[in-house]
ChimeraX commands (.cxc) that place a marker at each C-alpha (Angstrom):
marker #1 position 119.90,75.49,29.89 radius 0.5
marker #1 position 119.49,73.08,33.01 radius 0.5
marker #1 position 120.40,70.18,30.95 radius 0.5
marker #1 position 124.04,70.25,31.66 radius 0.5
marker #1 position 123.69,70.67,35.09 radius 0.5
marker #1 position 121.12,68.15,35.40 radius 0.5
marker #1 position 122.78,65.43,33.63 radius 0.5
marker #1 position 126.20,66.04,35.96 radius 0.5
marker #1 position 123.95,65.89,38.81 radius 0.5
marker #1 position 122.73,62.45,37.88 radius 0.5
marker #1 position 125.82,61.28,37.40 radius 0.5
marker #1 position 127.63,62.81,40.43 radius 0.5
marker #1 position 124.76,62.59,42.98 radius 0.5
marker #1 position 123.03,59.75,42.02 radius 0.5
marker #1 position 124.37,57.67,40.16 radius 0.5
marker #1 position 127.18,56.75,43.06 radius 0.5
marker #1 position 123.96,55.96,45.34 radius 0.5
marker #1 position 123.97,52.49,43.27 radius 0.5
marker #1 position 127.09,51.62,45.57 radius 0.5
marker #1 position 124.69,50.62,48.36 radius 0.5
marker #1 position 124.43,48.10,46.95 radius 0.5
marker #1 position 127.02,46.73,48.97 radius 0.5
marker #1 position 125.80,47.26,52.34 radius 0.5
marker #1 position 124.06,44.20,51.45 radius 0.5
marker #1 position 126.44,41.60,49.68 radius 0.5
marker #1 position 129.75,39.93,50.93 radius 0.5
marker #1 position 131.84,42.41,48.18 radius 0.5
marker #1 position 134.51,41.10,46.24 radius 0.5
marker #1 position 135.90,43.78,43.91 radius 0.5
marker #1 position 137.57,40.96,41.76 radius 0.5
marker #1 position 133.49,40.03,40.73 radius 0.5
marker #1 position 131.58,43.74,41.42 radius 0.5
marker #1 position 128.36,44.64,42.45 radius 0.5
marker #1 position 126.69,42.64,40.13 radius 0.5
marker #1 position 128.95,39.28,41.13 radius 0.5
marker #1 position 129.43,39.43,44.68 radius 0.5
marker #1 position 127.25,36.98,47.19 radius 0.5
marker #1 position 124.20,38.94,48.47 radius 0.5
marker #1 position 124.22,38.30,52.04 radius 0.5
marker #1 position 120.91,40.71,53.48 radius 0.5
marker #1 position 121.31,42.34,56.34 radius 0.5
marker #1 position 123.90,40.28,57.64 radius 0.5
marker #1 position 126.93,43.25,57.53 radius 0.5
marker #1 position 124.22,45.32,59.62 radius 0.5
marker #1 position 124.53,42.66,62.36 radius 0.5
marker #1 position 128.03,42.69,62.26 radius 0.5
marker #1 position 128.25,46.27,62.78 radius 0.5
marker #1 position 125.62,45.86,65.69 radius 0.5
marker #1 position 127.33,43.03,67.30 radius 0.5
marker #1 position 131.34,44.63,67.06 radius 0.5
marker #1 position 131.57,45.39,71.24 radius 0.5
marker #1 position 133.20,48.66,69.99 radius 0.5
marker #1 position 130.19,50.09,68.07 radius 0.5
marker #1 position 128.61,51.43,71.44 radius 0.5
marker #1 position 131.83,53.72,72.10 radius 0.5
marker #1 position 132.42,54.52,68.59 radius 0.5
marker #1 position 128.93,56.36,68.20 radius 0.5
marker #1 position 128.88,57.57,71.74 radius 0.5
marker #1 position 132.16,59.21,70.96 radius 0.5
marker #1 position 130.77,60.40,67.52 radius 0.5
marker #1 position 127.62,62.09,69.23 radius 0.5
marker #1 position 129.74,63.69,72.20 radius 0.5
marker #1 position 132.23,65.50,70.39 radius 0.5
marker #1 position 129.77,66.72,67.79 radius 0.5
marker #1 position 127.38,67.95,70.33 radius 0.5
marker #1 position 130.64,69.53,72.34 radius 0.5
marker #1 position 131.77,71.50,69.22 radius 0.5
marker #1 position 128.21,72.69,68.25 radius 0.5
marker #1 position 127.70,73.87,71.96 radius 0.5
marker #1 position 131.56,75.62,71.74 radius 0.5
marker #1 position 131.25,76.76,68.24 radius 0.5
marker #1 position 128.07,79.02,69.51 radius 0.5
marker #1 position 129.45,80.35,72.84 radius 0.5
marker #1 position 132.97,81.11,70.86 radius 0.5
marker #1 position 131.86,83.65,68.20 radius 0.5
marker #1 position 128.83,85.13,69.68 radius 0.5
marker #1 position 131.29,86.30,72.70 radius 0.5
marker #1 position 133.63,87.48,69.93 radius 0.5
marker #1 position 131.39,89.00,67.71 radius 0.5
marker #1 position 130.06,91.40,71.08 radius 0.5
marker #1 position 133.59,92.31,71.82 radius 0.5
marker #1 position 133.83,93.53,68.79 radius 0.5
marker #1 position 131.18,95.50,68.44 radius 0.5
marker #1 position 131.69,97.54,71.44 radius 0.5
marker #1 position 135.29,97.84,69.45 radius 0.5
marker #1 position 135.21,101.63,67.88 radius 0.5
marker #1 position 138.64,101.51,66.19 radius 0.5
marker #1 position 137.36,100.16,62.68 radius 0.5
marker #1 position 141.25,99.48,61.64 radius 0.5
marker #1 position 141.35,97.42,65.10 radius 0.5
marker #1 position 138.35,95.70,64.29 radius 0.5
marker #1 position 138.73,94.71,60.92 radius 0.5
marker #1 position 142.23,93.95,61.76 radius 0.5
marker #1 position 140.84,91.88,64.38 radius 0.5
marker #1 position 138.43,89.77,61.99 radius 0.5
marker #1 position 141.05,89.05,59.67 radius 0.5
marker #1 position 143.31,87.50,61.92 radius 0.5
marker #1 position 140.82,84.86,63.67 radius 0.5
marker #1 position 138.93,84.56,59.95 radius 0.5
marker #1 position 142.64,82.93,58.23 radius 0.5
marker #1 position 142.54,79.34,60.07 radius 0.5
marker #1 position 139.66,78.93,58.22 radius 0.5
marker #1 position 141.41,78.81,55.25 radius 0.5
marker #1 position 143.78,75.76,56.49 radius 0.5
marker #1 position 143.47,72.58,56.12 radius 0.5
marker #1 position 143.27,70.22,58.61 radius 0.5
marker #1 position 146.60,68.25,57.09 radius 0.5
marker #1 position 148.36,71.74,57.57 radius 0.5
marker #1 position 147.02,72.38,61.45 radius 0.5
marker #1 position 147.35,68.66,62.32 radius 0.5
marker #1 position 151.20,69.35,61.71 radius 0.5
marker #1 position 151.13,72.52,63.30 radius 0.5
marker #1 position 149.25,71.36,66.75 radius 0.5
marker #1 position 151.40,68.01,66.71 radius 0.5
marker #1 position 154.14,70.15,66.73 radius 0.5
marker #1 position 153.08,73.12,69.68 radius 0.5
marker #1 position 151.36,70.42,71.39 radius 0.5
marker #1 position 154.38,67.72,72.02 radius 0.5
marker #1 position 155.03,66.71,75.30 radius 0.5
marker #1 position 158.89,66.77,74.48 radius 0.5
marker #1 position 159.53,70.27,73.07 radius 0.5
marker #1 position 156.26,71.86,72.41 radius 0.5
marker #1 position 155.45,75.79,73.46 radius 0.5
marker #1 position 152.12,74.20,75.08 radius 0.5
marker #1 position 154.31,72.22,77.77 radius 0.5
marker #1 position 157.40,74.37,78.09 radius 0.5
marker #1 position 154.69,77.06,79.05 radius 0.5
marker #1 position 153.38,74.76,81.54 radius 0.5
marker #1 position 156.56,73.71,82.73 radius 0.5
marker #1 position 157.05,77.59,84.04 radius 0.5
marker #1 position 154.35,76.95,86.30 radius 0.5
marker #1 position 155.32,74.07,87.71 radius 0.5
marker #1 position 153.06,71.61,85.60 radius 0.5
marker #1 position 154.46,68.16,84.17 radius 0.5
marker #1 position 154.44,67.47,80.27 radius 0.5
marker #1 position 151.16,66.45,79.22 radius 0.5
marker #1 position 150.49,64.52,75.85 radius 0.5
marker #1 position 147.28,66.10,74.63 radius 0.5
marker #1 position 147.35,63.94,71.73 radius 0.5
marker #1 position 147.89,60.78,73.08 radius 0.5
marker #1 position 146.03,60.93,76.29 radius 0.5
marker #1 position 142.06,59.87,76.47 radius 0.5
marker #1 position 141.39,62.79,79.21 radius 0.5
marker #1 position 142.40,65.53,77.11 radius 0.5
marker #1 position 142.06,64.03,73.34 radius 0.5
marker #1 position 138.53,65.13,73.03 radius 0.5
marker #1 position 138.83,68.49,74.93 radius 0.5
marker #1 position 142.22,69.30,72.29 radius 0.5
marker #1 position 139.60,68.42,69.37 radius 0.5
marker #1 position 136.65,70.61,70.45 radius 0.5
marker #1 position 139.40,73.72,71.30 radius 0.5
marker #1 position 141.06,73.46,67.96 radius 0.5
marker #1 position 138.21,73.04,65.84 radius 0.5
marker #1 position 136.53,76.21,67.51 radius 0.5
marker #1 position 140.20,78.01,66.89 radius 0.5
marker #1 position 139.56,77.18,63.50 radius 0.5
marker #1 position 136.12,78.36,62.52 radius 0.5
marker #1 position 134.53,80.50,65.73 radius 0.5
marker #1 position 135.96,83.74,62.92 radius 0.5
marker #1 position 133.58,82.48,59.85 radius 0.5
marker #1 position 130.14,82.71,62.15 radius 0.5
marker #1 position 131.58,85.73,64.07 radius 0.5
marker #1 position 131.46,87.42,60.93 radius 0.5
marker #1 position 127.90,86.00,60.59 radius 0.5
marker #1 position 127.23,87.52,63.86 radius 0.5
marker #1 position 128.61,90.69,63.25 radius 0.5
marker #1 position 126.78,90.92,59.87 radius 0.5
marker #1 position 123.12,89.87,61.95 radius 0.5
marker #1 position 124.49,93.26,64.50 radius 0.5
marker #1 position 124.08,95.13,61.68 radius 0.5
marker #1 position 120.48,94.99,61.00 radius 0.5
marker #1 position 119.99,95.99,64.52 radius 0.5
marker #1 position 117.83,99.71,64.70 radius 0.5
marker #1 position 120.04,102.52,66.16 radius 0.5
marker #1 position 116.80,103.57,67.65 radius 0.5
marker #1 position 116.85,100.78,70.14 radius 0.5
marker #1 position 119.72,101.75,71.61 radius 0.5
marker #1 position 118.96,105.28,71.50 radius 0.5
marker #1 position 115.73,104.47,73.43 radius 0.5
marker #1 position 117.37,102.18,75.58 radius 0.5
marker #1 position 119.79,104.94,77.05 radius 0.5
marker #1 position 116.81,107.49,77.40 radius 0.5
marker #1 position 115.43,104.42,80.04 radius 0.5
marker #1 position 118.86,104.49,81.30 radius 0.5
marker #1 position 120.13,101.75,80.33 radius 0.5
marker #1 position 124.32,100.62,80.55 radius 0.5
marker #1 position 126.06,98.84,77.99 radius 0.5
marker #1 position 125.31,95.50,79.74 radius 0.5
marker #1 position 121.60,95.87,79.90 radius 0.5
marker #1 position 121.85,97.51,76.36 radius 0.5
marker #1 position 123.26,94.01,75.33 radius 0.5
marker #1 position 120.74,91.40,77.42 radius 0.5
marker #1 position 117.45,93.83,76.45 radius 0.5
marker #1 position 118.41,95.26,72.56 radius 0.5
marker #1 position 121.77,93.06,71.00 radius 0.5
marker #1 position 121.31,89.66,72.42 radius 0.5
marker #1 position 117.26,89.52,71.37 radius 0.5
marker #1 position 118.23,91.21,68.16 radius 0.5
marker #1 position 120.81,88.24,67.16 radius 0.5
marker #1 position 118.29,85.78,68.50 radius 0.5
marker #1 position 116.88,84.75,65.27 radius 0.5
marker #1 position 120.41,84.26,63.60 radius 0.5
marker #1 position 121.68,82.36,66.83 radius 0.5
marker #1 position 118.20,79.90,66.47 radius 0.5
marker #1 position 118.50,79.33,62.62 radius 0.5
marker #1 position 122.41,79.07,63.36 radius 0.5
marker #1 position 122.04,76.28,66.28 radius 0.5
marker #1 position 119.53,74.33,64.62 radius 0.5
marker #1 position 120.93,74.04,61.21 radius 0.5
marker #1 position 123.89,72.89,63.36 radius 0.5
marker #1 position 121.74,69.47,64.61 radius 0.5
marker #1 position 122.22,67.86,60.92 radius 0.5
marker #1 position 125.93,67.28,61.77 radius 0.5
marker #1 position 125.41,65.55,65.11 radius 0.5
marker #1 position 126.49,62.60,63.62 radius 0.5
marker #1 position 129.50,64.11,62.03 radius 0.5
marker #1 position 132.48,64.76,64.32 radius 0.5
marker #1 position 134.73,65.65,61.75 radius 0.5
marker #1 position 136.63,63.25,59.65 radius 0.5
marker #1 position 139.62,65.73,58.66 radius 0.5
marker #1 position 140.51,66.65,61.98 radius 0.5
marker #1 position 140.37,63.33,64.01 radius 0.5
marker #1 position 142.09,61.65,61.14 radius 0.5
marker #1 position 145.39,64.06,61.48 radius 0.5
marker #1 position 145.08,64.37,65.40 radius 0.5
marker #1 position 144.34,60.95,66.16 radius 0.5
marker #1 position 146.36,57.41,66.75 radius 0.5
marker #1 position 145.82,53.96,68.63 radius 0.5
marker #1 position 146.13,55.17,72.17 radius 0.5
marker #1 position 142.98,57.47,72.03 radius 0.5
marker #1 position 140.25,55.10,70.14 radius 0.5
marker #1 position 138.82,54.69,73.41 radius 0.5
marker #1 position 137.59,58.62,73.06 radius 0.5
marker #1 position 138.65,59.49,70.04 radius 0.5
marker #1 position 137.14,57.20,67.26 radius 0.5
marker #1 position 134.65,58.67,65.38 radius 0.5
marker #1 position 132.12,56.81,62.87 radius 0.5
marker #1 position 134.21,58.30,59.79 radius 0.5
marker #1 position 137.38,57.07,61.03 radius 0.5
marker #1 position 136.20,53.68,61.58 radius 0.5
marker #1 position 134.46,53.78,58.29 radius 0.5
marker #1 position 138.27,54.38,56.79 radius 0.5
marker #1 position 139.59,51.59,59.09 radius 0.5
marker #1 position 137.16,48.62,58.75 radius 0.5
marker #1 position 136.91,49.58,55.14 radius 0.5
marker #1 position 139.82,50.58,53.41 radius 0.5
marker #1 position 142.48,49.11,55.64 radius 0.5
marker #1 position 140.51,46.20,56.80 radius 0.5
marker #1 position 139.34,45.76,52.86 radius 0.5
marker #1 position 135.51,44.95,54.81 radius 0.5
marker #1 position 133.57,47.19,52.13 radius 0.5
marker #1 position 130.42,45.76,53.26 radius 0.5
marker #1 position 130.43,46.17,56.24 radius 0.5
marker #1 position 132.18,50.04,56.10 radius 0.5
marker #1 position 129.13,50.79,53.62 radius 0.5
marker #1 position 126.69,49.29,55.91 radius 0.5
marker #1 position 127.73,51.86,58.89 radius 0.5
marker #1 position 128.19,54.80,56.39 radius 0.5
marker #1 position 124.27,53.73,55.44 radius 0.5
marker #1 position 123.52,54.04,59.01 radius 0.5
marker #1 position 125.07,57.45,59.09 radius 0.5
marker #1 position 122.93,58.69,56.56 radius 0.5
marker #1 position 119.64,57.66,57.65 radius 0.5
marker #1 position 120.28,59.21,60.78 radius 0.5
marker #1 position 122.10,62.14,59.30 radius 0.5
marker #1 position 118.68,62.10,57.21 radius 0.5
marker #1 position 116.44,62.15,60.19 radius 0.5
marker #1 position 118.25,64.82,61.83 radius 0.5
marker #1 position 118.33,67.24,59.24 radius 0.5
marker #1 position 115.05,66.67,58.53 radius 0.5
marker #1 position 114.47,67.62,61.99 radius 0.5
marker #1 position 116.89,70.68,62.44 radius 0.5
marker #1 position 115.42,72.20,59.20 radius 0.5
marker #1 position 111.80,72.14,60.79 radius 0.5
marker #1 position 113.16,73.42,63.94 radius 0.5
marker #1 position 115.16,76.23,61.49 radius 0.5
marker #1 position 111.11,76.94,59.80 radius 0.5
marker #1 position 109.59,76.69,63.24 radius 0.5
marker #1 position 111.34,78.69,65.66 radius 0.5
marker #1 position 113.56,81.11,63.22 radius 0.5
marker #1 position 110.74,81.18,59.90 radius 0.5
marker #1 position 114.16,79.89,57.62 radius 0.5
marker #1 position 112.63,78.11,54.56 radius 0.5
marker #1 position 114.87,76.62,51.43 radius 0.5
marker #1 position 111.24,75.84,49.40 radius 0.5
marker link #1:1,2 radius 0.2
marker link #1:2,3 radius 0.2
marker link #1:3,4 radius 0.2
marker link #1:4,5 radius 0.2
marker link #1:5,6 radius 0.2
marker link #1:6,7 radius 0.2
marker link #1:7,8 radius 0.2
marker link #1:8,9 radius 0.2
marker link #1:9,10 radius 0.2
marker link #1:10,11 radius 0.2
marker link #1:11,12 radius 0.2
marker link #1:12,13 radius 0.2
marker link #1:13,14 radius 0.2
marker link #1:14,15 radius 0.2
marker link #1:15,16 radius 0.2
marker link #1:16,17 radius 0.2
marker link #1:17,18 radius 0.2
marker link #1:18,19 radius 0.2
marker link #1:19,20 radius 0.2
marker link #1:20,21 radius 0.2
marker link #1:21,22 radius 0.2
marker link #1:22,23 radius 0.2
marker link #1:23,24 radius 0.2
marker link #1:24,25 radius 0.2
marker link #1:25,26 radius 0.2
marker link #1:26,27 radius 0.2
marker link #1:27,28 radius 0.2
marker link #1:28,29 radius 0.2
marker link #1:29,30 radius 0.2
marker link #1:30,31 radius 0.2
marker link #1:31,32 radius 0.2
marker link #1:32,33 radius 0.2
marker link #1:33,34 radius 0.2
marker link #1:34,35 radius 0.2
marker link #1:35,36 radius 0.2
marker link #1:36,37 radius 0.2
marker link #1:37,38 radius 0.2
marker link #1:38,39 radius 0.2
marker link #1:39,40 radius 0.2
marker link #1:40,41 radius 0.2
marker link #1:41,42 radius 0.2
marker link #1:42,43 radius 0.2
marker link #1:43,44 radius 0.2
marker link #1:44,45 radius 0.2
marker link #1:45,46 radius 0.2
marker link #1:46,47 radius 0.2
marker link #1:47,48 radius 0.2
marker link #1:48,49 radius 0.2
marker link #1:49,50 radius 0.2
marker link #1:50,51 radius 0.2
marker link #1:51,52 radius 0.2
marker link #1:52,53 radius 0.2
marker link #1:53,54 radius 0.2
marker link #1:54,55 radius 0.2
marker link #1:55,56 radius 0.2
marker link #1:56,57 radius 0.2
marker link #1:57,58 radius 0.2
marker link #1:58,59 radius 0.2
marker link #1:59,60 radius 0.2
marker link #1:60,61 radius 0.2
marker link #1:61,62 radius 0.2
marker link #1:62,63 radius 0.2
marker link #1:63,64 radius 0.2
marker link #1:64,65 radius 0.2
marker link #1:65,66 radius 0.2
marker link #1:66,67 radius 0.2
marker link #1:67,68 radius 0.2
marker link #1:68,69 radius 0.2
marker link #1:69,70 radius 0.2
marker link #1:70,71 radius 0.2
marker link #1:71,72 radius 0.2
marker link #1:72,73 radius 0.2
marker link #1:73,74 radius 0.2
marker link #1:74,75 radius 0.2
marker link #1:75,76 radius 0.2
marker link #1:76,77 radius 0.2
marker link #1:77,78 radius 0.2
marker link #1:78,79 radius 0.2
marker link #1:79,80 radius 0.2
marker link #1:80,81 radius 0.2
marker link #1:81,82 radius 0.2
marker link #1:82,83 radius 0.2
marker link #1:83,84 radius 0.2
marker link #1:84,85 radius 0.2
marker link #1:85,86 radius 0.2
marker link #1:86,87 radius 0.2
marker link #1:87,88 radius 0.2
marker link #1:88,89 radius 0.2
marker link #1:89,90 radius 0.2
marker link #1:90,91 radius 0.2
marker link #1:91,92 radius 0.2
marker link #1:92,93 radius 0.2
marker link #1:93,94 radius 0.2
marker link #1:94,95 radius 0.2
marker link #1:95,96 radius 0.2
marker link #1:96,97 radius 0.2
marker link #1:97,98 radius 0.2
marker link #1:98,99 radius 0.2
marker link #1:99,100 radius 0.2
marker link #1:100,101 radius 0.2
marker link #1:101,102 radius 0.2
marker link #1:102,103 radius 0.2
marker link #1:103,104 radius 0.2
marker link #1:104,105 radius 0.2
marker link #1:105,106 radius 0.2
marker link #1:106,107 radius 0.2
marker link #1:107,108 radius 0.2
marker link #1:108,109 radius 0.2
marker link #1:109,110 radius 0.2
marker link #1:110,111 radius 0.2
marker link #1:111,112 radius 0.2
marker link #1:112,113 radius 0.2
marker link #1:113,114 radius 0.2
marker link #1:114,115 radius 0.2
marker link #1:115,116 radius 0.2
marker link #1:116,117 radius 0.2
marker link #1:117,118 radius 0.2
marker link #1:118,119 radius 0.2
marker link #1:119,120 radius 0.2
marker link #1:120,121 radius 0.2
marker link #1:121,122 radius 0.2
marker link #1:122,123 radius 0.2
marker link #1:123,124 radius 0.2
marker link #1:124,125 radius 0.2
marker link #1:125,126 radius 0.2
marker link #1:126,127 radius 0.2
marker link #1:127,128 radius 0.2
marker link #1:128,129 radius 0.2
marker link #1:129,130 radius 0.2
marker link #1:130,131 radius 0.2
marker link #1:131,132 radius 0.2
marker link #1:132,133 radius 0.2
marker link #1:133,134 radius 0.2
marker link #1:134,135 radius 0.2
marker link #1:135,136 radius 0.2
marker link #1:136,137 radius 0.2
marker link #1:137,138 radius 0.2
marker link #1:138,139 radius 0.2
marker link #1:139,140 radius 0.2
marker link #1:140,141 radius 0.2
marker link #1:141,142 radius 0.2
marker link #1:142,143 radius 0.2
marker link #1:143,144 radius 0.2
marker link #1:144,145 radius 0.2
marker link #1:145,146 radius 0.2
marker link #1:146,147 radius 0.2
marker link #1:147,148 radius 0.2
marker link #1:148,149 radius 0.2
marker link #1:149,150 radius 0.2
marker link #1:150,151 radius 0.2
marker link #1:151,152 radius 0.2
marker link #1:152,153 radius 0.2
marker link #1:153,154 radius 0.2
marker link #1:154,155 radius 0.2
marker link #1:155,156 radius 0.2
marker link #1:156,157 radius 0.2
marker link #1:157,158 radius 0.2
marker link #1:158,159 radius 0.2
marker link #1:159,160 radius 0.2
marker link #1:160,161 radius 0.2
marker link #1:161,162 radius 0.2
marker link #1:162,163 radius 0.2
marker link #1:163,164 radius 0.2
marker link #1:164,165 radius 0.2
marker link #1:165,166 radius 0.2
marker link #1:166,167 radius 0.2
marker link #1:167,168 radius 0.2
marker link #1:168,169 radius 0.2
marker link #1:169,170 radius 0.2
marker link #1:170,171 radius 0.2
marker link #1:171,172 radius 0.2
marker link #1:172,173 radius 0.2
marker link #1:173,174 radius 0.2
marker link #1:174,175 radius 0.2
marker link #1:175,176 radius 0.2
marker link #1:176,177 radius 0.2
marker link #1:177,178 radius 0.2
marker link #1:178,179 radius 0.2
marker link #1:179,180 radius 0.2
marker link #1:180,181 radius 0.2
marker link #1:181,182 radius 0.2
marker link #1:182,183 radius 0.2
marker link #1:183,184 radius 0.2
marker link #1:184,185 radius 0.2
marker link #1:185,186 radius 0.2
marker link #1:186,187 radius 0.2
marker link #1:187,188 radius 0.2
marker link #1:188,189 radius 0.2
marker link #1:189,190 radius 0.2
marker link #1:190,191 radius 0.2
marker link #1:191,192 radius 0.2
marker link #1:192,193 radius 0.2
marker link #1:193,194 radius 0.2
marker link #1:194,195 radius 0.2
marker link #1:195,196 radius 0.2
marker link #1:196,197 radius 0.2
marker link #1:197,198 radius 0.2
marker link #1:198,199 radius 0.2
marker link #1:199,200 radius 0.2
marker link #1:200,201 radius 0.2
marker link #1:201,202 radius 0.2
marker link #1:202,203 radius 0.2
marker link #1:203,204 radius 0.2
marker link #1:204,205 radius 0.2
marker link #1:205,206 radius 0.2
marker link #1:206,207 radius 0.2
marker link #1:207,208 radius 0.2
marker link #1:208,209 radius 0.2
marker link #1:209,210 radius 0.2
marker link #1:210,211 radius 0.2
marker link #1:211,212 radius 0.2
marker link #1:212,213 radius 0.2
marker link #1:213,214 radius 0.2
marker link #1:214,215 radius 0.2
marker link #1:215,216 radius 0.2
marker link #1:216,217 radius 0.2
marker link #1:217,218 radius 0.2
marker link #1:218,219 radius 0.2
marker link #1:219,220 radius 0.2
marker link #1:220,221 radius 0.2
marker link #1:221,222 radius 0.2
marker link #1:222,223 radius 0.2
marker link #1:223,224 radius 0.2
marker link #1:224,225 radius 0.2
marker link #1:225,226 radius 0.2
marker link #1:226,227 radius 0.2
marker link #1:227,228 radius 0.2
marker link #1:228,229 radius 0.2
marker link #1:229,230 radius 0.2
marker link #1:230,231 radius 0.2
marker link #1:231,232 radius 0.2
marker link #1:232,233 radius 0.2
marker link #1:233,234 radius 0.2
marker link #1:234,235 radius 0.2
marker link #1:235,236 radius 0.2
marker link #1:236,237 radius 0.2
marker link #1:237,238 radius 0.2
marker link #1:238,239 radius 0.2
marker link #1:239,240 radius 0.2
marker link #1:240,241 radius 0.2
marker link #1:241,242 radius 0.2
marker link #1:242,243 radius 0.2
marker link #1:243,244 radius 0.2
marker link #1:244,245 radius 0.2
marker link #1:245,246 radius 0.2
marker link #1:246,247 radius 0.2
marker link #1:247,248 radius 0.2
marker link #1:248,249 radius 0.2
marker link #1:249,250 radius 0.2
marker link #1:250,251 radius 0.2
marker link #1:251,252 radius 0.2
marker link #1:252,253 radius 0.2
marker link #1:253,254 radius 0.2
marker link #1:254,255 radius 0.2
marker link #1:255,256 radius 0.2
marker link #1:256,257 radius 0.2
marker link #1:257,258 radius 0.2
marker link #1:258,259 radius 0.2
marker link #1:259,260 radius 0.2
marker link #1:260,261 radius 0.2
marker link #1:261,262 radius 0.2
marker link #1:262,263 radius 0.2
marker link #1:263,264 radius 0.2
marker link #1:264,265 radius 0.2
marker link #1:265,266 radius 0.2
marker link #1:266,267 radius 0.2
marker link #1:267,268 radius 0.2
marker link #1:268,269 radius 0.2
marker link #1:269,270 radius 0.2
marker link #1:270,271 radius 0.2
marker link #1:271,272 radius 0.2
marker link #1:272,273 radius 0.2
marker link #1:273,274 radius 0.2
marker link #1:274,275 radius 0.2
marker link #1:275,276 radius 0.2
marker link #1:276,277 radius 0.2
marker link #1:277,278 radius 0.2
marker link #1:278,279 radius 0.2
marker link #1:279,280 radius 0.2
marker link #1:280,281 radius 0.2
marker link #1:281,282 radius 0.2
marker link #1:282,283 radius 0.2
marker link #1:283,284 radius 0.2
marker link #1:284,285 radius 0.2
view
């Protein structure tokens, strides 16, 4: 029965892994894998030398860790609101409408936020021009690129883990609460003493699943956001992948940084899925 699924594995999963290959030869795709000079570690060097590297990982790392840290504040905020909501049509009505940019693509938003966030005729700026404020181009400036990336990509998924929030609210004992307004309790110290500790254990699991993507900023997004004038803050490893390797036609040296990735993508989810079994009891095995 698991011989079908096995054997598409293999080919899907593992049998592309033989492209490594290249991280170590001086590809030429007129001779393949099997033809092209083996040159070691020298593409690794390369990549270690380039005077961009530095930024381009420091700028992978930041916005990663900025979007985790936004993505939790976002939808655990929203998911309380909610909950104190007592108008189910409201509520559900409510869930729906932040749940839907989930749905879109980044292709579709990048057209979208290009368009609300021009400096010529976009809402953004004619809203600021009300008060007083001078066009700004989000897009193309290097103080604001990274702040437009983190806001957008929280517009666009803080709904799915509110929903996961609101789901973990459930499981929460009426009792509690009950016993909680016997001691006198408010609706604020109802939510530091019974909700918040209640959510805890999604909110850990949650966070530290989270860590495996600290190298991954988001290819998608910063791909249909991005141009020349914000590399300084906006290049990401993924987008100089693309670059150096498909536009640049450097295939061993874009496979020797996507190698890098993964090792440290490797490490790190190794590491977030012990912290998920340590300090939330999450196990996969």
């Amino acid at each position: 029965m698991i011989l079908p699924g096995l054997i598409l594995v293999l080919i899907y999963s593992y049998g592309p892994m033989f492209g490594l290959l290249i991280a170590f030869e001086k590809y030429v795709p007129a001779k393949g894998m099997m033809g092209s000079k083996w040159v070691g570690l020298d593409n690794f060097r390369y990549v270690i030398e380039m005077p961009e590297s530095a930024q381009i990982i420091w700028n992978t790392v930041l916005i990663a860790i900025m979007k985790i840290i936004a993505g939790l504040i976002a939808p655990i905020i929203t998911a309380l609101l909610l909950n104190e909501v007592r108008k189910e049509v409201f509520k559900r009505g409510v869930q729906t409408v932040v749940y839907l940019p989930h749905f879109l693509s980044w292709i579709i938003l990048g057209g979208i936020l290009i368009d609300i966030l021009s400096p010529t005729n976009g809402i953004v700026n004619q809203l600021l021009g009300w008060f007083g404020i001078k066009p700004i181009f989000f897009l193309g400036s290097n103080t604001w690129f990274r702040y437009v990336l983190v806001i957008t990509d929280v517009w666009k998924e803080f709904g799915f883990n509110t929903i996961v929030y609101l789901a973990a609210l459930t499981s929460i004992s009426p009792t509690l609460y009950e016993a909680a307004i016997v001691d006198g309790a408010g609706r604020w110290k109802q939510t530091l003493h019974v909700t918040l500790p209640g959510m805890a254990s999604i909110i850990v699991l949650l966070v530290t699943l989270s860590l495996g993507n600290v190298l991954n900023a988001g290819f998608d997004q910063v791909f249909n956001l991005y141009s020349p004038q914000v590399y300084e803050t906006g290049d990401v490893i993924d987008t100089f992948v693309y670059r150096i390797g498909l536009v640049d036609a450097q295939y061993g040296v874009a496979t020797a940084v996507g190698v890098f990735r993964s090792v440290v993508s490797l490490f790190s989810i190794s590491l977030s899925y012990y912290l998920a079994y340590r300090f939330a009891n999450y196990r996969i095995f």
